[in-house]
Structures are given as structure tokens and as C-alpha cells.
mmCIF entry with sequence, helices, sheets and N, C-alpha, C, O atoms, coordinates in Angstrom:
data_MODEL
# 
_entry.id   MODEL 
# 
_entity.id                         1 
_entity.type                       polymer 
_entity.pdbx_number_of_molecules   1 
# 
_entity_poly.entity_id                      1 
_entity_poly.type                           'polypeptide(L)' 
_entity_poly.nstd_linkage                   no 
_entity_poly.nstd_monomer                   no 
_entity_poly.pdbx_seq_one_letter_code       
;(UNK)(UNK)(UNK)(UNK)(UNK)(UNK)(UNK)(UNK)(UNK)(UNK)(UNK)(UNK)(UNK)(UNK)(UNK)(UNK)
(UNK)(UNK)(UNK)(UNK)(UNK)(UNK)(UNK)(UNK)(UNK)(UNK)(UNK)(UNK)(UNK)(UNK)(UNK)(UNK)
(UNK)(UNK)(UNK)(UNK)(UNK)(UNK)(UNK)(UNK)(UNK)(UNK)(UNK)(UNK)(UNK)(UNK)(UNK)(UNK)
(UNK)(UNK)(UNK)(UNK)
;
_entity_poly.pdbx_seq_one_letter_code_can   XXXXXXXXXXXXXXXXXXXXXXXXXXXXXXXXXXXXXXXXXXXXXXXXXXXX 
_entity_poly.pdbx_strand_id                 A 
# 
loop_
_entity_poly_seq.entity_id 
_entity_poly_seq.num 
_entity_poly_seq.mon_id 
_entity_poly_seq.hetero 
1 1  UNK n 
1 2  UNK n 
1 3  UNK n 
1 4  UNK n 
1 5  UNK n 
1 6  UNK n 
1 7  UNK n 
1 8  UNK n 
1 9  UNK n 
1 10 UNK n 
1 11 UNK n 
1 12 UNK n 
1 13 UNK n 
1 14 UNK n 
1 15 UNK n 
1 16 UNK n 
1 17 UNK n 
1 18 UNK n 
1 19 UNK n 
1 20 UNK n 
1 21 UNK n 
1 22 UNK n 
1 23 UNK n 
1 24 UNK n 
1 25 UNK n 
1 26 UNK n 
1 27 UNK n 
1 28 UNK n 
1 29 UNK n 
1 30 UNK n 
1 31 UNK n 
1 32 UNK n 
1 33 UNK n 
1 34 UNK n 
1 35 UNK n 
1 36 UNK n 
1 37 UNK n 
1 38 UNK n 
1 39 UNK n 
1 40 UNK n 
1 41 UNK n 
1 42 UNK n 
1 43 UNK n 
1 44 UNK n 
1 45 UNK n 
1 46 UNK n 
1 47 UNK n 
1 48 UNK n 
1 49 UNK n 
1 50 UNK n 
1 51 UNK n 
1 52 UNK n 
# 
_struct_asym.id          A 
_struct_asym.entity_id   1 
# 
_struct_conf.conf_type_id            HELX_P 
_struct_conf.id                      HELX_P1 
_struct_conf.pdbx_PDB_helix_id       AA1 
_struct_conf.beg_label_comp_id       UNK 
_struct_conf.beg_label_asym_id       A 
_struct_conf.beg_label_seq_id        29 
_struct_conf.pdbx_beg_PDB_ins_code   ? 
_struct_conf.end_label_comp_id       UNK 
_struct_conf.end_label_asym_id       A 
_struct_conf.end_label_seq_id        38 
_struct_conf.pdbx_end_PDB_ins_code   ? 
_struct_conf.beg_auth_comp_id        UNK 
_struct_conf.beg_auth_asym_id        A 
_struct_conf.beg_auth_seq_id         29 
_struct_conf.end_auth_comp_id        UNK 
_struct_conf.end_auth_asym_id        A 
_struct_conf.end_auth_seq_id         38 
_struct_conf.pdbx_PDB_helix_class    1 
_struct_conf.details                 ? 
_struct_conf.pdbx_PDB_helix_length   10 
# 
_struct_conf_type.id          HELX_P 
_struct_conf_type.criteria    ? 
_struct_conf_type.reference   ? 
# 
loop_
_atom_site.group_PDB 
_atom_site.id 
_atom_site.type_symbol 
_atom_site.label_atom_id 
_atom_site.label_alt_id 
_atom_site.label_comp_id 
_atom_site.label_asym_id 
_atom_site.label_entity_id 
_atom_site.label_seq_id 
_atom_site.pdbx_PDB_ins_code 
_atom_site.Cartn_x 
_atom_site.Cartn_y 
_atom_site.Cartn_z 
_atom_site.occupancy 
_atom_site.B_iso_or_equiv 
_atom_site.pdbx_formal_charge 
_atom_site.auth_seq_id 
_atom_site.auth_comp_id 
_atom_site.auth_asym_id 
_atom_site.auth_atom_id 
_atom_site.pdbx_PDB_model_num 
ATOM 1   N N  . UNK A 1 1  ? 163.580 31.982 -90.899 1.00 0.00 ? 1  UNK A N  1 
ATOM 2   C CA . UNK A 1 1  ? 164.419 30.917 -91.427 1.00 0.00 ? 1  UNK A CA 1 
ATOM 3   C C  . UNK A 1 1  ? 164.522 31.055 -92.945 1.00 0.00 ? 1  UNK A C  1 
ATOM 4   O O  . UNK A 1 1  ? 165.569 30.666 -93.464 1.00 0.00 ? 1  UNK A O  1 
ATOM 5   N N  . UNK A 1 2  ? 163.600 31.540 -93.683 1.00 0.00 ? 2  UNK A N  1 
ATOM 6   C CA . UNK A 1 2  ? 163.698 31.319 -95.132 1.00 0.00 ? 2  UNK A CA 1 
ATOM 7   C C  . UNK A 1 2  ? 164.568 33.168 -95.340 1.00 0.00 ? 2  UNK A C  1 
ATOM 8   O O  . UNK A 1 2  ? 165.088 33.113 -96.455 1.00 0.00 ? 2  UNK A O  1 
ATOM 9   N N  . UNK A 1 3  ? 164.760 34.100 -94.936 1.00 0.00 ? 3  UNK A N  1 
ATOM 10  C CA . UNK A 1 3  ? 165.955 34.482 -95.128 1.00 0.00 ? 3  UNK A CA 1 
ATOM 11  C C  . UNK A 1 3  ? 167.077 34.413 -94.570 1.00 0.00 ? 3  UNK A C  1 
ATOM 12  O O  . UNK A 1 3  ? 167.967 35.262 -94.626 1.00 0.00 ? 3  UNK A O  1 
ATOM 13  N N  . UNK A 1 4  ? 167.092 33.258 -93.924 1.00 0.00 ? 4  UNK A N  1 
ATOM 14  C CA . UNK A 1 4  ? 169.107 33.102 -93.338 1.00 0.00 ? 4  UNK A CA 1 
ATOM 15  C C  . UNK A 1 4  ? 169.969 32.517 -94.538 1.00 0.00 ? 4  UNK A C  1 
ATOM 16  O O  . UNK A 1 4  ? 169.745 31.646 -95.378 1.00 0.00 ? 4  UNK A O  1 
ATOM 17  N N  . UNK A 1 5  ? 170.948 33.274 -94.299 1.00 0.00 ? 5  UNK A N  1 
ATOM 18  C CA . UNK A 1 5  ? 171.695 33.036 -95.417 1.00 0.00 ? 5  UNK A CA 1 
ATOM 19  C C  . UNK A 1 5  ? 172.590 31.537 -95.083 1.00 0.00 ? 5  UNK A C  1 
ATOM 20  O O  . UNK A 1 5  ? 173.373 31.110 -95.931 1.00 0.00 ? 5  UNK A O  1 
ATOM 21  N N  . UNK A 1 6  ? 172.414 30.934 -93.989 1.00 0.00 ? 6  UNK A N  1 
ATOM 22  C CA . UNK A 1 6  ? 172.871 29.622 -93.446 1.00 0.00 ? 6  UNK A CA 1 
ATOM 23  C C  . UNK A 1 6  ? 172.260 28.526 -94.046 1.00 0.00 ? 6  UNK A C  1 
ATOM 24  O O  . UNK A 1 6  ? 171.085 28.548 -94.411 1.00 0.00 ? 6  UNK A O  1 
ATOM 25  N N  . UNK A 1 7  ? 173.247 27.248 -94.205 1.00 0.00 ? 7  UNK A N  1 
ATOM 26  C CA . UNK A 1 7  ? 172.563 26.208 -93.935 1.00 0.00 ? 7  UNK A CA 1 
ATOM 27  C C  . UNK A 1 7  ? 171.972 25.598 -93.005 1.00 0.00 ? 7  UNK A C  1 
ATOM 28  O O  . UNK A 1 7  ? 171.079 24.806 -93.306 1.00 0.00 ? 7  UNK A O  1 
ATOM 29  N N  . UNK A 1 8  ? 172.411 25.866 -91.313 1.00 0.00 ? 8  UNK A N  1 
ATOM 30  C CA . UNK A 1 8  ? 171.632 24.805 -90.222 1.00 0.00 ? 8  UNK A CA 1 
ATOM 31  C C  . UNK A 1 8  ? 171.255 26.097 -89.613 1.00 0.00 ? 8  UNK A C  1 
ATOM 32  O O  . UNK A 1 8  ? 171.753 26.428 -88.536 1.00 0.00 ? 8  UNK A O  1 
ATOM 33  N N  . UNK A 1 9  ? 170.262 26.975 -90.339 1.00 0.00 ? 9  UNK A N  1 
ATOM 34  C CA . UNK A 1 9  ? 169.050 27.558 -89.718 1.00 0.00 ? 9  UNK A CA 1 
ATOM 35  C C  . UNK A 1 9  ? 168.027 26.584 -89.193 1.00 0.00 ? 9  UNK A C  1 
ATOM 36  O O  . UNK A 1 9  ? 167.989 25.617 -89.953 1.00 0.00 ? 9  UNK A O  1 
ATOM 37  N N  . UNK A 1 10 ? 167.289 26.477 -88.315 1.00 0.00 ? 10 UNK A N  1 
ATOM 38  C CA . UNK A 1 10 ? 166.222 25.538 -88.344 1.00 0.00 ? 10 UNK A CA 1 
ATOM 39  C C  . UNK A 1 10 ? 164.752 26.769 -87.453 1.00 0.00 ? 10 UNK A C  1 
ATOM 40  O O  . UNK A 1 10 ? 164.524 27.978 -87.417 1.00 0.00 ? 10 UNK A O  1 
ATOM 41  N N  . UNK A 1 11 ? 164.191 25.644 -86.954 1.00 0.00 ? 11 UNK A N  1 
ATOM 42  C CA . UNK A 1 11 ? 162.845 26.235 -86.003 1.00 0.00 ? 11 UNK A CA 1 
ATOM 43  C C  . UNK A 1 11 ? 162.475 25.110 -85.237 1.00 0.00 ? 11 UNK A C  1 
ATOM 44  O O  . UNK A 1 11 ? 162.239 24.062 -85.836 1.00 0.00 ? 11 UNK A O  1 
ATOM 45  N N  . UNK A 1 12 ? 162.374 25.166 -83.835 1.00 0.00 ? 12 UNK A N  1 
ATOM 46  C CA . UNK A 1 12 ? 162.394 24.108 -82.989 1.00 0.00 ? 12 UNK A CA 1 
ATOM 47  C C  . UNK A 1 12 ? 160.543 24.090 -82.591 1.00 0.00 ? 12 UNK A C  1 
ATOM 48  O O  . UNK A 1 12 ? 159.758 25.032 -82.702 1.00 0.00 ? 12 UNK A O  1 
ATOM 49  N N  . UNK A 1 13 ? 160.369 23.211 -82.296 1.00 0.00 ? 13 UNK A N  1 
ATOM 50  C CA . UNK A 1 13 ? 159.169 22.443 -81.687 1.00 0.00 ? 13 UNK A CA 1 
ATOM 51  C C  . UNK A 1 13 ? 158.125 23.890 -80.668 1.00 0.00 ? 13 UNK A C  1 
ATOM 52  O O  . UNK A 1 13 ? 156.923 24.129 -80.551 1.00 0.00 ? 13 UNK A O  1 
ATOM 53  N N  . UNK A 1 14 ? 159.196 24.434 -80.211 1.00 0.00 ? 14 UNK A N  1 
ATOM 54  C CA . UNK A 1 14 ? 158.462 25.378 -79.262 1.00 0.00 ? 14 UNK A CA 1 
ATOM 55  C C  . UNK A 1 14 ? 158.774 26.975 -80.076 1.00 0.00 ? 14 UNK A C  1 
ATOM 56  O O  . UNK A 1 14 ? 158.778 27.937 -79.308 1.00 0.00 ? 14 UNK A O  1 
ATOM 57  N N  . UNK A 1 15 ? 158.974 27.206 -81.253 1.00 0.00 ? 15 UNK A N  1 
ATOM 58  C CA . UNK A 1 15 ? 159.172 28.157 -81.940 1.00 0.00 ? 15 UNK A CA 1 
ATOM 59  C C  . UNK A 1 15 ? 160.497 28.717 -81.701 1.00 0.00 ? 15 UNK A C  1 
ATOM 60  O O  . UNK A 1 15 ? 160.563 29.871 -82.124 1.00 0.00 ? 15 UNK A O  1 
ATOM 61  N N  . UNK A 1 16 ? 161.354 28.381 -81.276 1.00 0.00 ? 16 UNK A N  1 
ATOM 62  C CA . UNK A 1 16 ? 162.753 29.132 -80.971 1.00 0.00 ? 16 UNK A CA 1 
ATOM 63  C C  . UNK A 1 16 ? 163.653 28.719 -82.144 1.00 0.00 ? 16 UNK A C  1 
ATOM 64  O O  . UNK A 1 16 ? 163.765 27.559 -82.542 1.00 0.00 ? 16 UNK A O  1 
ATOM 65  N N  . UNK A 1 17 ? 164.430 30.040 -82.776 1.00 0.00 ? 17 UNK A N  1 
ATOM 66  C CA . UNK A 1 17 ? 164.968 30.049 -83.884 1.00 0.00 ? 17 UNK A CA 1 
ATOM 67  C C  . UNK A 1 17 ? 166.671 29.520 -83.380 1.00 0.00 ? 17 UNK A C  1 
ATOM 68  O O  . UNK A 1 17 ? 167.382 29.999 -82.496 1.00 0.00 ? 17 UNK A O  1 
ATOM 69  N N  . UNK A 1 18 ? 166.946 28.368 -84.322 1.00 0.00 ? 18 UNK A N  1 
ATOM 70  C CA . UNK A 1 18 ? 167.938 28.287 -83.969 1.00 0.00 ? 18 UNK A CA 1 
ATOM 71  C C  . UNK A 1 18 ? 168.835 28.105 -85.279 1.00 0.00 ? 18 UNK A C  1 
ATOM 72  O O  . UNK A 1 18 ? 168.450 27.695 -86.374 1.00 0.00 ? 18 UNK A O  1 
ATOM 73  N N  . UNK A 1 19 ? 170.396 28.593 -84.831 1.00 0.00 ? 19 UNK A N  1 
ATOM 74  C CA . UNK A 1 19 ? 171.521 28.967 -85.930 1.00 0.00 ? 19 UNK A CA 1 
ATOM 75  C C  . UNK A 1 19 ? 172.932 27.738 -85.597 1.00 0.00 ? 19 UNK A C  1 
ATOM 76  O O  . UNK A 1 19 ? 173.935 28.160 -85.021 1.00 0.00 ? 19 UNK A O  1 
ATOM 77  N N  . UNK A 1 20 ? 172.866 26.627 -85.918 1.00 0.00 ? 20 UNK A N  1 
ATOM 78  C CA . UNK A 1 20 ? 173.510 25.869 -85.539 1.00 0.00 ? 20 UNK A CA 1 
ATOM 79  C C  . UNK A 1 20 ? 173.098 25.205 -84.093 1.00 0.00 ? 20 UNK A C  1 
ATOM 80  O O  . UNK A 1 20 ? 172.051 24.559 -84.046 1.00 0.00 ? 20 UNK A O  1 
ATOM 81  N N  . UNK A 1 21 ? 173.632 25.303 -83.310 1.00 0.00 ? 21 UNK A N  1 
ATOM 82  C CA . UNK A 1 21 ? 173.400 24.460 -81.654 1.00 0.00 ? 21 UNK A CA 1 
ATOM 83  C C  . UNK A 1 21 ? 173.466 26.190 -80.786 1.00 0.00 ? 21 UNK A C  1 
ATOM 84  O O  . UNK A 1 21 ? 173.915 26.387 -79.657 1.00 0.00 ? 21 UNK A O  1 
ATOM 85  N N  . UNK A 1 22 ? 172.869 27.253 -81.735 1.00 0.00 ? 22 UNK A N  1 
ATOM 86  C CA . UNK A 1 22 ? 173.004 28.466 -80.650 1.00 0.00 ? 22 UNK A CA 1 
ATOM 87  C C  . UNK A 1 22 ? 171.536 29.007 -80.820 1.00 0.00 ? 22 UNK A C  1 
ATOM 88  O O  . UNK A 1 22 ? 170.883 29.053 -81.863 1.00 0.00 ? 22 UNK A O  1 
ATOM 89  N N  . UNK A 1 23 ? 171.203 29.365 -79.682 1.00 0.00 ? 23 UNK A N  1 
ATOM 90  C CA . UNK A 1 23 ? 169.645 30.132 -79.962 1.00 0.00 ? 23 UNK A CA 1 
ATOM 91  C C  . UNK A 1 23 ? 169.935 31.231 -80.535 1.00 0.00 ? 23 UNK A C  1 
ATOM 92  O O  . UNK A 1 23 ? 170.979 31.829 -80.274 1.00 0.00 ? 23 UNK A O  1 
ATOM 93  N N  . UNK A 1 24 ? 168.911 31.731 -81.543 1.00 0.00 ? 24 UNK A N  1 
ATOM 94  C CA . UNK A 1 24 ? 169.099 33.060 -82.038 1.00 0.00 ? 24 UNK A CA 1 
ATOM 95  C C  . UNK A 1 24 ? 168.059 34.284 -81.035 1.00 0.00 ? 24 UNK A C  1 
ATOM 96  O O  . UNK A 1 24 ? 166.910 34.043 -80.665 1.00 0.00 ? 24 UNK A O  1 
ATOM 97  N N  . UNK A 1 25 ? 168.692 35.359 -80.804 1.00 0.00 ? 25 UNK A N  1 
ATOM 98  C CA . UNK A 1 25 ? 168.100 35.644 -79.808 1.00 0.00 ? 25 UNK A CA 1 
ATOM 99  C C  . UNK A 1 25 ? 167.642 37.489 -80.690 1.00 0.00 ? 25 UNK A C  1 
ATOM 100 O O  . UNK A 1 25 ? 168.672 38.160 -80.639 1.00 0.00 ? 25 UNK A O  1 
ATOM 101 N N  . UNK A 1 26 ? 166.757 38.110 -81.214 1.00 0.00 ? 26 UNK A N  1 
ATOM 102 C CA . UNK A 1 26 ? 166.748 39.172 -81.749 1.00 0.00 ? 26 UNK A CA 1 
ATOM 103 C C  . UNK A 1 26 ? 167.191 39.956 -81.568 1.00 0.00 ? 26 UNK A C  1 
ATOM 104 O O  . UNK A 1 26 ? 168.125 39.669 -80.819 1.00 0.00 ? 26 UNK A O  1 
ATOM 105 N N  . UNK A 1 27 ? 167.172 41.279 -81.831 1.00 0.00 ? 27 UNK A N  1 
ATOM 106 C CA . UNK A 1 27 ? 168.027 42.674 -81.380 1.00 0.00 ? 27 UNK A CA 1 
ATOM 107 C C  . UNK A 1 27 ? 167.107 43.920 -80.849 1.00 0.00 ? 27 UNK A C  1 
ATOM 108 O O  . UNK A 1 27 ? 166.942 45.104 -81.142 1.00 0.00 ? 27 UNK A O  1 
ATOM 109 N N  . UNK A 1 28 ? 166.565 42.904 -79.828 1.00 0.00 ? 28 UNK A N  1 
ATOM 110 C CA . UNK A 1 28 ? 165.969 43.688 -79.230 1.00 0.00 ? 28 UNK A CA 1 
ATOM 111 C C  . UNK A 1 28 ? 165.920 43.587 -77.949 1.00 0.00 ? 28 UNK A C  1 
ATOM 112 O O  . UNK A 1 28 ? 165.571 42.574 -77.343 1.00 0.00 ? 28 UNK A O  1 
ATOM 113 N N  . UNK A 1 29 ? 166.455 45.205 -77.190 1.00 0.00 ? 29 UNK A N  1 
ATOM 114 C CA . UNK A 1 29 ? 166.907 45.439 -75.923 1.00 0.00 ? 29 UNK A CA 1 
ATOM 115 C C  . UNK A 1 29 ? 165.929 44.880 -74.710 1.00 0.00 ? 29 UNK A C  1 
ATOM 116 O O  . UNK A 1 29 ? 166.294 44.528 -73.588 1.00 0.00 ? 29 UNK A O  1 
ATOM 117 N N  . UNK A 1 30 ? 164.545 44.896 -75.260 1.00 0.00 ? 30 UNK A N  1 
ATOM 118 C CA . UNK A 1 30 ? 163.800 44.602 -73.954 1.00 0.00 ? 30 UNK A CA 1 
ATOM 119 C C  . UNK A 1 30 ? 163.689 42.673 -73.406 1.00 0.00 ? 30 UNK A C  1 
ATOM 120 O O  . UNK A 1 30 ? 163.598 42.056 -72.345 1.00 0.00 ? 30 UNK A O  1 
ATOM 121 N N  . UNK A 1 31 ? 163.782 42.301 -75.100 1.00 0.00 ? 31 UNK A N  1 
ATOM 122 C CA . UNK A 1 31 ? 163.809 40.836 -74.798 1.00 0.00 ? 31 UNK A CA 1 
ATOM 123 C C  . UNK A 1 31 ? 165.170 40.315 -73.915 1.00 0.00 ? 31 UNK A C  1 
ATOM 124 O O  . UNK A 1 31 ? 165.277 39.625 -72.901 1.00 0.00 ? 31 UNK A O  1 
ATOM 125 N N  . UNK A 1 32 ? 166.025 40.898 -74.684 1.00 0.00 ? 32 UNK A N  1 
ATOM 126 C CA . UNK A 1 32 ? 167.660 40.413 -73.899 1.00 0.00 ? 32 UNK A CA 1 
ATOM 127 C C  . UNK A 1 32 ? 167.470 40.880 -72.766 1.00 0.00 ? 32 UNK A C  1 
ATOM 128 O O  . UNK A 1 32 ? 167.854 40.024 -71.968 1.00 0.00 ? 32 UNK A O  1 
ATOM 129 N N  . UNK A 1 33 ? 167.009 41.954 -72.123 1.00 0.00 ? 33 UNK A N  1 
ATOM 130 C CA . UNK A 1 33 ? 167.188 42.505 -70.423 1.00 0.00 ? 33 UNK A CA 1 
ATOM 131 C C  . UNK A 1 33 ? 166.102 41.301 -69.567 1.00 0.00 ? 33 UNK A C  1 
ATOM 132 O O  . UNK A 1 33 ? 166.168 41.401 -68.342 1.00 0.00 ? 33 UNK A O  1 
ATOM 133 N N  . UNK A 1 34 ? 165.524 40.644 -69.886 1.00 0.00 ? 34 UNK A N  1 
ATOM 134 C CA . UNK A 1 34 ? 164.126 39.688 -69.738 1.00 0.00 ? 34 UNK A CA 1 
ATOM 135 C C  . UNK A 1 34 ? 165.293 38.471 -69.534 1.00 0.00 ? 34 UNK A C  1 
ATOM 136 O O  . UNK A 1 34 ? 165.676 37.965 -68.479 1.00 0.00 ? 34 UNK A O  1 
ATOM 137 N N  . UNK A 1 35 ? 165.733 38.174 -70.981 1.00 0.00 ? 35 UNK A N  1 
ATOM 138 C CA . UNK A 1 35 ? 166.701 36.382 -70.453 1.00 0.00 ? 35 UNK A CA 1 
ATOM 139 C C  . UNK A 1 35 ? 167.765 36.816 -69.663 1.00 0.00 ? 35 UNK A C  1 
ATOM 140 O O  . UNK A 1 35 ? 168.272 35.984 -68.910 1.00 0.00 ? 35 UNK A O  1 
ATOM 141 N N  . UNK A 1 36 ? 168.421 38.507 -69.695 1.00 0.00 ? 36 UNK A N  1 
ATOM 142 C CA . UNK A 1 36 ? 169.761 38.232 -68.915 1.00 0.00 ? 36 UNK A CA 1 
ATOM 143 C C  . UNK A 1 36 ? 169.294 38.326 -67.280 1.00 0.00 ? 36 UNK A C  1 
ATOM 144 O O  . UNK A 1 36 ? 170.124 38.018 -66.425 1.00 0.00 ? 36 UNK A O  1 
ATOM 145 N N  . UNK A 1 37 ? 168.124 38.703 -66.942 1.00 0.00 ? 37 UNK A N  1 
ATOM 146 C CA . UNK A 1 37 ? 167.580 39.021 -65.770 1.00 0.00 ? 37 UNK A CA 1 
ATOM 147 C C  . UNK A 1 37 ? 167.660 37.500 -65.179 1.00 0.00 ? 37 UNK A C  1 
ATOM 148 O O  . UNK A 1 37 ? 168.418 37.003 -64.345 1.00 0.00 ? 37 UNK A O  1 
ATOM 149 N N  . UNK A 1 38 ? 166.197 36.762 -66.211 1.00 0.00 ? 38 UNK A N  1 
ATOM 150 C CA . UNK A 1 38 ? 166.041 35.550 -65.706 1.00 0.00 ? 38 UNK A CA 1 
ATOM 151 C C  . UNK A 1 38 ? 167.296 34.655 -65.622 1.00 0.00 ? 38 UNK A C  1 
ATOM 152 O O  . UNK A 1 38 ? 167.370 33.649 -64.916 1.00 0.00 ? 38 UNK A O  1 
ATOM 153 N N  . UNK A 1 39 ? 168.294 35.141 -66.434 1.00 0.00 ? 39 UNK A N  1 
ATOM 154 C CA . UNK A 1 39 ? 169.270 33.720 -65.864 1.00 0.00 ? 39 UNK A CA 1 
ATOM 155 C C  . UNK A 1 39 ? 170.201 34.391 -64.982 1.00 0.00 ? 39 UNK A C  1 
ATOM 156 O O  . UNK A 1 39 ? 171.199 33.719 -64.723 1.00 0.00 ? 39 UNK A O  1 
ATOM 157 N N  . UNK A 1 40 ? 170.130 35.676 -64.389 1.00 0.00 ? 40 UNK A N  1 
ATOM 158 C CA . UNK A 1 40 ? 171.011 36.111 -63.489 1.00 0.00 ? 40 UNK A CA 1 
ATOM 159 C C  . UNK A 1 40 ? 170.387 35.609 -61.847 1.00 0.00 ? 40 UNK A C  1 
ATOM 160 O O  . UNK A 1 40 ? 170.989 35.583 -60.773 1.00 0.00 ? 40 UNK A O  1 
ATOM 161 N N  . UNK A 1 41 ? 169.578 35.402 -62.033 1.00 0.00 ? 41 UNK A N  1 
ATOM 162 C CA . UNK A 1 41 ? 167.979 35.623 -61.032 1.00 0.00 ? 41 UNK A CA 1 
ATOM 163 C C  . UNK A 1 41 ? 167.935 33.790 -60.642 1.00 0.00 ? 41 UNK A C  1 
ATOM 164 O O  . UNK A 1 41 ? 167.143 33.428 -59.771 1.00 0.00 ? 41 UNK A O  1 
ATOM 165 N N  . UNK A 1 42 ? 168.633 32.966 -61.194 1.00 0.00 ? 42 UNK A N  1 
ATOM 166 C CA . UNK A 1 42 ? 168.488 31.504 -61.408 1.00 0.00 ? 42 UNK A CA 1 
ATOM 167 C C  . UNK A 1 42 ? 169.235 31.326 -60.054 1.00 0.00 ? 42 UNK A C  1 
ATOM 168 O O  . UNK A 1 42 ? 170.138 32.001 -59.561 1.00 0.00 ? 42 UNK A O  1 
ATOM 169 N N  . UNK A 1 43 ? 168.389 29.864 -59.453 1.00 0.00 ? 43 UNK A N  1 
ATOM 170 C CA . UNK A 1 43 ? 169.526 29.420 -58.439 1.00 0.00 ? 43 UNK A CA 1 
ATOM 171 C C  . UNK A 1 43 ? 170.897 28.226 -58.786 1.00 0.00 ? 43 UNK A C  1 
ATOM 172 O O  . UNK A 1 43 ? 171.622 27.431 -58.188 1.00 0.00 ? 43 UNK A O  1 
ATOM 173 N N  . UNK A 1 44 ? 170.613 28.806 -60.309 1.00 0.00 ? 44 UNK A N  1 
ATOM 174 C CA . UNK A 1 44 ? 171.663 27.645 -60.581 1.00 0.00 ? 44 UNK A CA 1 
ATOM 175 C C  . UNK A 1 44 ? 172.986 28.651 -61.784 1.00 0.00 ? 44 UNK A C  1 
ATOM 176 O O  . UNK A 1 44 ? 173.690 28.196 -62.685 1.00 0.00 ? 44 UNK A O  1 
ATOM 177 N N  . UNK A 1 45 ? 172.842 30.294 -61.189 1.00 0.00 ? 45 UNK A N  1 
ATOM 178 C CA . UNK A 1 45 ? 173.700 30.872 -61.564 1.00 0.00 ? 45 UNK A CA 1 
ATOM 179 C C  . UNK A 1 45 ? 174.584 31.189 -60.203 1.00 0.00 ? 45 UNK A C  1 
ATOM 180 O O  . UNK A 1 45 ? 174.202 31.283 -59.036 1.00 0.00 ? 45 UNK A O  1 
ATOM 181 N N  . UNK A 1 46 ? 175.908 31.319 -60.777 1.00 0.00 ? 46 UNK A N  1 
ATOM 182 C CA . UNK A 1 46 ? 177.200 31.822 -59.748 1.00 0.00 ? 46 UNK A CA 1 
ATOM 183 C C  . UNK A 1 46 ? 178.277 31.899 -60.283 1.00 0.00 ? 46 UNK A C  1 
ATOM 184 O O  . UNK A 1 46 ? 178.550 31.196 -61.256 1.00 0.00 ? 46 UNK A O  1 
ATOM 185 N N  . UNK A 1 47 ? 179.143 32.794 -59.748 1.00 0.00 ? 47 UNK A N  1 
ATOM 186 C CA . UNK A 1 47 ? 180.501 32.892 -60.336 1.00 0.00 ? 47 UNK A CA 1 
ATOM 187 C C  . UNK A 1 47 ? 181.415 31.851 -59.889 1.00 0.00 ? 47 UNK A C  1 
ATOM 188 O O  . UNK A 1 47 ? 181.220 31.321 -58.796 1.00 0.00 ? 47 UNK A O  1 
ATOM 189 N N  . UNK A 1 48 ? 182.227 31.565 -60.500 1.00 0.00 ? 48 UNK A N  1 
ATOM 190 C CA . UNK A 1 48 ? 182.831 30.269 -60.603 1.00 0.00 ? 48 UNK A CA 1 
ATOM 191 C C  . UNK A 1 48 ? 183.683 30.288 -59.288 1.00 0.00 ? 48 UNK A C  1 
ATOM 192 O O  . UNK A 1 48 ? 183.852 31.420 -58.835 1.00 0.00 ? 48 UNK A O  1 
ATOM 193 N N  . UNK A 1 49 ? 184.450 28.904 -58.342 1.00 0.00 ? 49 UNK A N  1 
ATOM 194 C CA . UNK A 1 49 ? 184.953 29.681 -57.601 1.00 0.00 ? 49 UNK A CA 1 
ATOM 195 C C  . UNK A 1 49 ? 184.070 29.739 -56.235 1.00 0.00 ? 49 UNK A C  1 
ATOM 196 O O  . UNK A 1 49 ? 184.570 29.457 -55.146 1.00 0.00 ? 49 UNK A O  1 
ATOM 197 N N  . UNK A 1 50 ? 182.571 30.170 -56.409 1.00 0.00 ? 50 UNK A N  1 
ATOM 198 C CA . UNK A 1 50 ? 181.433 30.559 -55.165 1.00 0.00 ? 50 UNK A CA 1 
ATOM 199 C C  . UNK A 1 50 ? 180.819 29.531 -54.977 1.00 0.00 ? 50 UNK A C  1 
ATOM 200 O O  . UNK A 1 50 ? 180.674 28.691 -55.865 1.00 0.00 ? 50 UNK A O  1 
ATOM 201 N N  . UNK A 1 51 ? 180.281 29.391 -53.623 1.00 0.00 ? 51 UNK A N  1 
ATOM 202 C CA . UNK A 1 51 ? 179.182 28.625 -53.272 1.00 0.00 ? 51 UNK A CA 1 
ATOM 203 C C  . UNK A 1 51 ? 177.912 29.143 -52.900 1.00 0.00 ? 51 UNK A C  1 
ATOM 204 O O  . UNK A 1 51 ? 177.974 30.275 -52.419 1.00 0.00 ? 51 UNK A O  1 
ATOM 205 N N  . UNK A 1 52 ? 176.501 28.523 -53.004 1.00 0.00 ? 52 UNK A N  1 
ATOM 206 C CA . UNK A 1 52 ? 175.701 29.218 -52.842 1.00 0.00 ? 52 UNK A CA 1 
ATOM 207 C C  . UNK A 1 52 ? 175.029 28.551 -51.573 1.00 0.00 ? 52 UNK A C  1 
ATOM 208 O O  . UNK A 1 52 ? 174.036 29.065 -51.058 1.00 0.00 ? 52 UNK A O  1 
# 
């Protein structure tokens, strides 16, 4: 947070960096394959359109 060049950088309660109302998520391949897994993997994901 103390180098974002933003004003509504913050740091939430459970350590998650956030950039306005968006999580900041790093640039790193293994973390992103981890959240896109877990929210593909959710029973409350589907393509629009489907029923589950």
C-alpha cells in the first residue's frame, strides 16, 4: 500500500490488498491458477443460461 500510486489503496481486516472495490490479486501464475480453479470448482459457478 505505501507504494501505490492511488488514492483508495487500502488493506482489509484479513490482509487482502484492495484498489478501489477490486481485490488486487499479484502476478503470480500459481496464485491465479489456485482462485481461478477454486471459483471454477464452486457450486455457485455456471454459465449463464444453465442450470445446475
Amino acid at each position: 500500500v505505501e507504494n501505490c500510486d492511488r488514492t483508495d489503496c487500502s488493506v482489509r481486516n484479513d490482509g487482502a490488498l484492495m484498489v478501489g472495490n477490486r481485490l488486487y490479486v499479484p502476478n503470480d501464475e500459481f496464485l491465479k491458477r489456485e482462485i481461478l480453479e477454486e471459483a471454477n470448482e464452486s457450486v455457485f459457478a455456471m454459465h449463464p443460461g444453465s442450470t445446475k
